[in-house]
N, C-alpha and C positions, 0 to 999 in steps of 0.2 A: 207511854213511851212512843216518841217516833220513829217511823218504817224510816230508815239509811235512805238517802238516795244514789241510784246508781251513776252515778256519772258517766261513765266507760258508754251505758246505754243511752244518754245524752247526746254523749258527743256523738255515736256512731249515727243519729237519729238526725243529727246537725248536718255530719259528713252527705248522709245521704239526700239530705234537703237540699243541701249545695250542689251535688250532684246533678240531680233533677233540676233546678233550675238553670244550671250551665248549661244542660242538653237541650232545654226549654231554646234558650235564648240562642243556642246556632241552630235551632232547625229555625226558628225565626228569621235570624238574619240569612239562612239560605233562600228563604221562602219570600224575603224582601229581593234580594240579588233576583233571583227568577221574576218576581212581580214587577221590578223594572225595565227588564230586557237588561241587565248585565251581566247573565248569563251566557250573551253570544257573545264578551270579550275572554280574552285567553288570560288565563289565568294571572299573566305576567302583567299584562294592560289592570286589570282587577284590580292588582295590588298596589302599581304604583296608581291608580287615580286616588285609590284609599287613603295611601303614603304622602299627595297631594295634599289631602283633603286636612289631614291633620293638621298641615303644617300651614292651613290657608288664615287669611286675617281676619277679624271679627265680621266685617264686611260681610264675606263673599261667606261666613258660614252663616248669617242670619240671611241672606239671598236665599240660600239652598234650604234654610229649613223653614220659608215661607212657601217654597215649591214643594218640597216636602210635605209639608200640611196639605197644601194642595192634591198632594195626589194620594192622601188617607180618605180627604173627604169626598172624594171621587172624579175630579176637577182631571184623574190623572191619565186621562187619555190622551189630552194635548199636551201635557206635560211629558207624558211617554214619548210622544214624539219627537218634541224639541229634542229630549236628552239621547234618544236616538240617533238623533244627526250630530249631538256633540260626544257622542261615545265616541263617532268614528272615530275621532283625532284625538281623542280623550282633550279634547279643548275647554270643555268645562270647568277640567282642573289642572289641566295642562299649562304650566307657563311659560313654555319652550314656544317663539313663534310658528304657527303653521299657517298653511292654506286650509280653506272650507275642505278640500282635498284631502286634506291628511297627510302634503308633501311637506315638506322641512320649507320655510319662509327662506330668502335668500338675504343673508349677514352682512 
């Protein structure tokens, strides 16, 4: 005769693998934030570059994830920089015109 399986102990076993791996994956993406320097934007800048990012066109996301590659395989020290200089304005993903500045372009 076969041993019942528990299911209850399945799933609770599933719950907590999911678990674990959702906690996996934001100390990652915090420990990526930090590894870029976009930790020194405010949290407001953070979100909408993010909010940018989603909404950017196939283009400008294969742009990003060749520089992205770049800076896994070590390449990302100049790469850090560049994206340094475009945090400030978040011009990277900013589509609002500005100055290298960061002041509002004039309309």
């Amino acid at each position: 005769m076969r041993k019942p399986r528990d299911f209850d102990a399945e799933l609770q076993a599933l719950t907590d693998k999911a678990k674990a791996l959702k906690m996996k994956k934001q100390g990652q993406l915090g420990e990526l934030v930090i590894a870029t320097g976009a930790d020194a934007l405010s949290i407001e800048q953070l979100a909408g570059a993010l909010l940018d990012v989603v909404g950017a066109d196939a283009a400008r996301k294969e742009a990003w994830s060749k520089s992205g590659a770049a800076f896994f395989r070590g390449d990302g020290a100049c790469i850090r920089k560049g994206a340094g200089r475009n945090a400030r304005g978040a011009s990277a993903v900013n589509t609002s015109p500005q100055s290298p500045s960061g002041e509002a372009g004039a309309a």
